[in-house]
Structures are given as C-alpha cells and as structure tokens.
N, C-alpha and C positions, 0 to 999 in steps of 0.2 A: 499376480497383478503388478503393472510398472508403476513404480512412483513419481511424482510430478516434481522438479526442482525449478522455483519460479525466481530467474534473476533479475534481482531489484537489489542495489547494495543500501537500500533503507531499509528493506524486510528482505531479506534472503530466506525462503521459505519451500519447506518439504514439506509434500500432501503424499497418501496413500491412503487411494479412494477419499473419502472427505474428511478424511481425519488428518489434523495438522502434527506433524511431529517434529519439526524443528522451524526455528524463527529467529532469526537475530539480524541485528543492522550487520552494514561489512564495517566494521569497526575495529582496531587492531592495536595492541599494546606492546611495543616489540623492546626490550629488555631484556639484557643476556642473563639467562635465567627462568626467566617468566616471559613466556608468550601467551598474548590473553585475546577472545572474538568477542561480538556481542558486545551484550549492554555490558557485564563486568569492566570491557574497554573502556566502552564511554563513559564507565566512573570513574575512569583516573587519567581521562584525557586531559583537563584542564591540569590536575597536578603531575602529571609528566609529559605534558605539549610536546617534546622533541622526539620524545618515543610513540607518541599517536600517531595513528594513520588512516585516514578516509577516503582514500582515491587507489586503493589497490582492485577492488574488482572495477574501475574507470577506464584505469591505465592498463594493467593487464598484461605487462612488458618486463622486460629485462630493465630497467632504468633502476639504480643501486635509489637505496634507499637512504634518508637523510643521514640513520643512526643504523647501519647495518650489525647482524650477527652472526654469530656463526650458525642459528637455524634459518632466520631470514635474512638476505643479501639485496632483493630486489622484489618489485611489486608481483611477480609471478608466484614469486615463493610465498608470499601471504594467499594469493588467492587457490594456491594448491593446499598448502597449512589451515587454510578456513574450512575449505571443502574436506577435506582428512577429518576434521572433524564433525562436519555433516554426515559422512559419509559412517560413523558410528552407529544412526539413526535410521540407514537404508538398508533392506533385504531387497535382492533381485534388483533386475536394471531400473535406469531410472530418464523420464523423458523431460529433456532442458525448455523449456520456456523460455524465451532470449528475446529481449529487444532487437527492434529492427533495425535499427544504426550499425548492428554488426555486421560485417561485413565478413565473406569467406576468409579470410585468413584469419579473421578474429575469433571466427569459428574453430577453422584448426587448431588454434592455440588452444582455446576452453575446451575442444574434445581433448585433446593430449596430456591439459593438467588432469581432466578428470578419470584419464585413464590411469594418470601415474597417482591419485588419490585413491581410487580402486574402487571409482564408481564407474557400473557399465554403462556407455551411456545405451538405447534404445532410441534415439529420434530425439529430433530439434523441431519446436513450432515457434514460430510468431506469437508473440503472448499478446499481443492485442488482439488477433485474431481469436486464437480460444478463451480469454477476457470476454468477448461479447456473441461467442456460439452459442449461447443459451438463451441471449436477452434479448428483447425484442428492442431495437432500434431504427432510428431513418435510415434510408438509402446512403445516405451520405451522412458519416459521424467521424469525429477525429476522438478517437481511444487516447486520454490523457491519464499521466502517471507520474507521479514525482519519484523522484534519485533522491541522493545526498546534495548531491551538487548541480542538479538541472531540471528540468520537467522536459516531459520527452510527448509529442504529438505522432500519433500515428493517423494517416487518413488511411479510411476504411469504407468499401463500395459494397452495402449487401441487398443480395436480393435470395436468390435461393441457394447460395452458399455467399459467407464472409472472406472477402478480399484483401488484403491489403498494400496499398496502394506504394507512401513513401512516409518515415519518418524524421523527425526533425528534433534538436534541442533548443531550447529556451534555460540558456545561462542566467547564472544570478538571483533565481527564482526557484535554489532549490532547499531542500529541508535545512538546511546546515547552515545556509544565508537567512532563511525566514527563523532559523533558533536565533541566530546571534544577533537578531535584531529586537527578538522581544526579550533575550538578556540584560540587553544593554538599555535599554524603556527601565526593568523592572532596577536593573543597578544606580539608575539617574533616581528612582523614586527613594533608596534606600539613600542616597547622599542629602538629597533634598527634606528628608524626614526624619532620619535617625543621624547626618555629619558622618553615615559610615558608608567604605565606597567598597562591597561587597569585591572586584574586580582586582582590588589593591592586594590580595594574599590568594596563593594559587588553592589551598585548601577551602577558602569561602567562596571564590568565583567556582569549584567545584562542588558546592554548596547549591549554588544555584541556579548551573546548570542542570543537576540532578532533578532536582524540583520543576523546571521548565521542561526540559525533558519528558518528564513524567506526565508532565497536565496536558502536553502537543500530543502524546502516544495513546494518552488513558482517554477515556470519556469527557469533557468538556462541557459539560452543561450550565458548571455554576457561574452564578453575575463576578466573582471576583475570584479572584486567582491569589491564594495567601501563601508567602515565601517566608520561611524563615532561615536567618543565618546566626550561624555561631562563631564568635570570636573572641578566644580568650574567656573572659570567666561571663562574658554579656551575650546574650541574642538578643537576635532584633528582627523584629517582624513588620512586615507589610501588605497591604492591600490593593491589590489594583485590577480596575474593571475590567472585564473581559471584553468590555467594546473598545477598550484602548488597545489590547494586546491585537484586538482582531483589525481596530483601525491601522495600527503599525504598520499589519503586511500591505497594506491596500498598494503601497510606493512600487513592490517588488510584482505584485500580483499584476498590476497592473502593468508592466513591464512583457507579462504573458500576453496578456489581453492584447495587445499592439501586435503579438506577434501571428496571433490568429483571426481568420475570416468574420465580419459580424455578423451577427446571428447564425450562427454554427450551430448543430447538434455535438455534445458534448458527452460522451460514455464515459465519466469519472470512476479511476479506481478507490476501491476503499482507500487507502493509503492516501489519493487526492483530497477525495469528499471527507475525510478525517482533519484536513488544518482545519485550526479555526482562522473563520474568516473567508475561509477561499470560496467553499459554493456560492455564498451569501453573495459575493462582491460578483464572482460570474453570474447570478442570475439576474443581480440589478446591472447587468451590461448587457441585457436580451441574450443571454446565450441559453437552449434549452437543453437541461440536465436531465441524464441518465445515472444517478451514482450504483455500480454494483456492491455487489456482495462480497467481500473477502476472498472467496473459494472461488470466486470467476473463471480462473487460468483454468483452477484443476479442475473445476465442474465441465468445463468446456473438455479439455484433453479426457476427461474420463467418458463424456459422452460419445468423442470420436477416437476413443484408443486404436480400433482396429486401424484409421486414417492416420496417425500419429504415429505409432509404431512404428518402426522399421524393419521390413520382414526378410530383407537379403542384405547383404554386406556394406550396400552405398547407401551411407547417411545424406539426408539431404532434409535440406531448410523448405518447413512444411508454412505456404503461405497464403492458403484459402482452406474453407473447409464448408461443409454444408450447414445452411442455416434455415430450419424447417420455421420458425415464428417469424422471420423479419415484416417490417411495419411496411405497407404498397405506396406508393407514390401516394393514394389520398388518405391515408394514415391511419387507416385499420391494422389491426393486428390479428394475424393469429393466434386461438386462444386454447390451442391445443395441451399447453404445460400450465396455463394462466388460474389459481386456485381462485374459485369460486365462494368457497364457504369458510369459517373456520369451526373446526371442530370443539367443544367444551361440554365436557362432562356428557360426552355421546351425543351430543346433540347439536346439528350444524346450524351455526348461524352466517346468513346471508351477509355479504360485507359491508352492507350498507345500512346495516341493523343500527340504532341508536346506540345501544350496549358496546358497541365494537368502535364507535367511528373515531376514540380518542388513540387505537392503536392503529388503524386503516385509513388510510387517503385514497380517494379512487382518482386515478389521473388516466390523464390519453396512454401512457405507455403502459398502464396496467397498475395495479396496486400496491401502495406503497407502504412500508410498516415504518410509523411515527416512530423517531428517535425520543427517547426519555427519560431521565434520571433511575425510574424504577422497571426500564423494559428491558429485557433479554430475549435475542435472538437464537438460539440454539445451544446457550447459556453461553452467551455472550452479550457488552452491550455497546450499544451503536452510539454512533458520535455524532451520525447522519441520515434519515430517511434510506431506505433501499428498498429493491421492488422485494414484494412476497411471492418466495418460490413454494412449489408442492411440496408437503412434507416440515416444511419451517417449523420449529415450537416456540411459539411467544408468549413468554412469563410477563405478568403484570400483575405487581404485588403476591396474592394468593393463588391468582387465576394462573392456568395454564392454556395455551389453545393451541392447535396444529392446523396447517393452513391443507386444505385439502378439495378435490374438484367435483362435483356432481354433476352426470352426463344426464339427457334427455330433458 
C-alpha cells in the first residue's frame, strides 16, 4: 500500500491508509550541533529567532540561509533534512499531495530532494482535488487551506469527476500572521494588568507563544483563554475572552474575504475550519461552508489509488479525478456513501432521533457531527462541525456510536 505525504508547511503530514503516522509544522532550528523540525522548533523559536526558520518548504531554493551550517547551508537543505526525517516513518513509495501553485519545475525540485531523502516517490496529485473526492460539494467550490505564511484558494468544477481549475494566494492572512497577532492582544493585556510586558525577555515571549500555539492547534472551545508566564521568582497570569482573540483575526481574515467571489461555496480544510474565528467570520459574510475531515487528501488518494499511482516511469501531475456523490446544479446529493443511522449498543438510531440531535446536524450537504468539549471523532476532537462519514465512531461522555447506512 502507498502512503500519502500531504504538503502543507503548517501540518506536513504522512497517511498509510487512514492511519496518521507523522505530523509536524515545517518549522526548523538550525544550530551547529542541533538540528531540530516540528513543534520541538517552535519551542525555541522565539529564544533563538536568528536560528528559526519558516519559509524553507515556501522557498524551496538554493538561497543560503540567514545562519548557515555545515548540515544546512540553504532552504533546500532543510526541506531534504525534514523529509529524511519523515521519511523514518515510511515503508514503500509514497504519493505527494502538492499544492497547486507549483509549478513543473517546483515539481522537479521536490521529486529530486525526495529522492535524495530516499523517499520513492509513486505520483503527484492536487491536494485540493483529492481534499474533496469523497465530499459531496457544489459545482463550483474554491478548496481553501491555510500555510504558515498564506491561505492558498484553489477553484474547483465538479460534476462526475473533480477538476481543478487555477490557484491563488492570499498573503498576510496566514497562520504565523494570525499567531502574532493574537500574541501581541494577549502581551498588551499582561502590561495593562500585571506592569509586566511578557515580549520584553526572549524566554517569557517563548512562554507565550507556547501557550498560544497550543490553544490555535488544540480544541478551542473554552469562553477564555488563560496564559501564564514566569519570570524570575513571579508568574503572572491572565484571562482573555475568546471573542477578543477570535475578534482580532477578523482585520486579516477579512483581508481574504476581499480576495474571493461573494457567496462562494467554500470546501474548508480542517487546518482552515480549525482557527478560531475564521468559519464564524466566513459564514457571517454569506459564504457557504463545507469544513472536511482531517484525512480528506488521504481519504481521497486512497479511494483513487489505482488513479494516483503512477504505473510506468513518467510521473505526472494528477489534476481531476472522479467524483461519484457530487451535489447537481439543483442541489441534491448523492447519497451513496451518506450514513443514515448511527449505530449504539446494536441498535440503529435514525439521525434525526431526539437522543442524537445534540451530536448530528442535518444540513443540505449531508450531516454534520457537532463539535464539543466532550465529543470524539475517531478518538479525536473537533474544533469544528465536519460532515459524518460511514464507519466514523463518536464518543460522547460514556456513549459510543458508529455512523453507519441502511439500504431499502
């Protein structure tokens, strides 16, 4: 079986079949001695700034680096150095999932480090395309996805296979602008409350980033968001609402909004539908939301492996694929994959049971599993509503249930 490698330099992520085996941002800490990816990165970005780096899978180039080493000299070398280390986690070849902005030569490049990391590759698709192979969507949906540094739109035309059409970026608006903005919010509260300015020592301003970090990534559910920082022999802690941290982005978010169609259909990736703030603020701008599942790319590439695969020696960029549920122009769906009941304690209940309806939403696109403090999606938890796929298991408190379809 090929494993899926889904490029996002916010979640850089490996699937094999639906099981996730690695995940980390493209994050890098380059110091002669210790070279570090991932979150360990991003914990000591803010105390060693000069040796951080976030734009190496962006760039992708030979262009030397600020603080060059003798293992990394230029941004290529980190994203072959990151991948080497992915590539610990991979049996057999594995098929790249790539944004649409790349361009054949960008191609070239990313096939050659990955072959000098000693990953094989097996095929290259459009990850917005296999993003929304499985999900029932309108004819016309622009597949959005946040970076580090950008949110990236892809237009997409499906009827009985998914197209895709041309992508674009929306600078300024991306993860790494929307952190340093709700930093510098929760750093004004700590001057204004405690006389202490968390930003003023590179160990405290890594203090709270860590903690910010953590609440953007993790589940988000609760009204306030509490920071604590330590310096010297004092901590000091704060409180601030999460409709401030979610009002903050609206300046940048909205920066997007300008950049796209009004009343768009909108295919959000988890990674998107995860800020806080951001569905909220697209849906009060009429744009109609599709947020997926996590596994989207790989659900999609596993569903069309035979299509994806590359069965003779020319790799080539895979940019439609068949899409057996897409929504008709008068916006039925087919309801061929669409789970009907859910399963508990052997026994199916209808999704529109009273019992169920605090975990199920029934909408046009099909149904949706309510995001909530105490809900697990496949033992994981959600940050945001996503439709209910066959087979799902949703934990709620004690209960368990499996989403499942009954025919006739």
């Amino acid at each position: 079986m090929s494993s899926i490698i889904e490029f996002n330099d916010l979640e850089l992520t490996l699937f094999r079949g639906a099981d996730r085996l690695y995940r980390a941002p493209g994050y890098a800490s380059v110091r002669e001695g210790e070279l570090l990816f991932g979150e360990p990165a991003v914990r000591l970005a803010r105390i060693h700034p000069q040796q951080a780096n976030q734009q190496y899978f962006n760039r992708m180039n030979a262009d030397p680096l600020p603080q060059p080493t003798r293992t990394a000299a230029n941004h290529a070398d980190l994203v072959y150095l990151h991948l080497k280390e992915l590539a610990r986690e991979l049996s057999g070849d594995a098929i790249l999932a790539v944004p649409g902005t790349l361009d054949g030569e960008q191609l070239g490049v990313l096939l050659g480090i990955c072959q000098e990391a000693g990953i094989d590759v097996g095929g290259f698709v459009n990850n917005a395309v296999a993003a929304v192979a499985t999900t029932a969507v309108p004819e016309k949906t622009l597949y959005v996805d946040v970076y580090l540094q950008h949110v990236l739109v892809s237009e997409l035309s499906v009827g009985s296979e998914v197209r895709h059409g041309r992508s674009f970026e929306v600078r300024d608006c991306g993860f790494s602008s929307l952190l340093d903005g709700w930093v510098n919010l929760i750093a004004d509260r700590f001057v204004q409350e405690t006389r202490f300015d968390p930003l003023h020592t590179a160990d405290s301003e890594q203090q709270l980033y860590n903690q910010v970090y953590d609440w953007v990534m993790g589940p988000h559910h609760r009204s306030e968001v509490a920071v604590e920082v330590s310096h010297g022999e004092q901590k000091r802690r704060v409180e601030v609402p999460t409709a401030q941290l979610e009002a903050k982005a609206h300046q940048r978010v909205d920066r997007f909004i300008d950049a796209l169609p009004a009343g768009a259909a909108l295919a959000l990736s988890a990674r998107a539908a995860r800020l806080p703030g951001f569905s909220a603020r697209l849906s009060s701008a009429g744009y109609e939301l599709r947020p997926l599942a996590a596994d989207a790319v790989a659900a999609g590439c596993n569903e069309h492996m035979a299509l994806v695969h590359t069965i003779d020696s020319e790799l080539r960029l895979i940019n439609r694929l068949p899409h057996d549920n897409a929504q008709t122009q008068s916006g039925s769906t087919a309801t061929t994959q669409t789970p009907t009941h859910l399963l508990r304690d052997f026994r199916a209940v209808t999704l529109d049971d009273p019992s169920v309806s605090s975990l199920v939403k029934l909408s046009e696109g099909g149904p949706l599993i309510a995001a909530g403090s105490r809900v697990t999606v496949n033992g994981e938890s959600l940050a945001s509503d996503r439709y209910l796929r066959l087979g799902d298991e949703i934990t709620s408190g004690a209960e368990t249930f499996t989403a499942i379809r009954l025919e006739g």
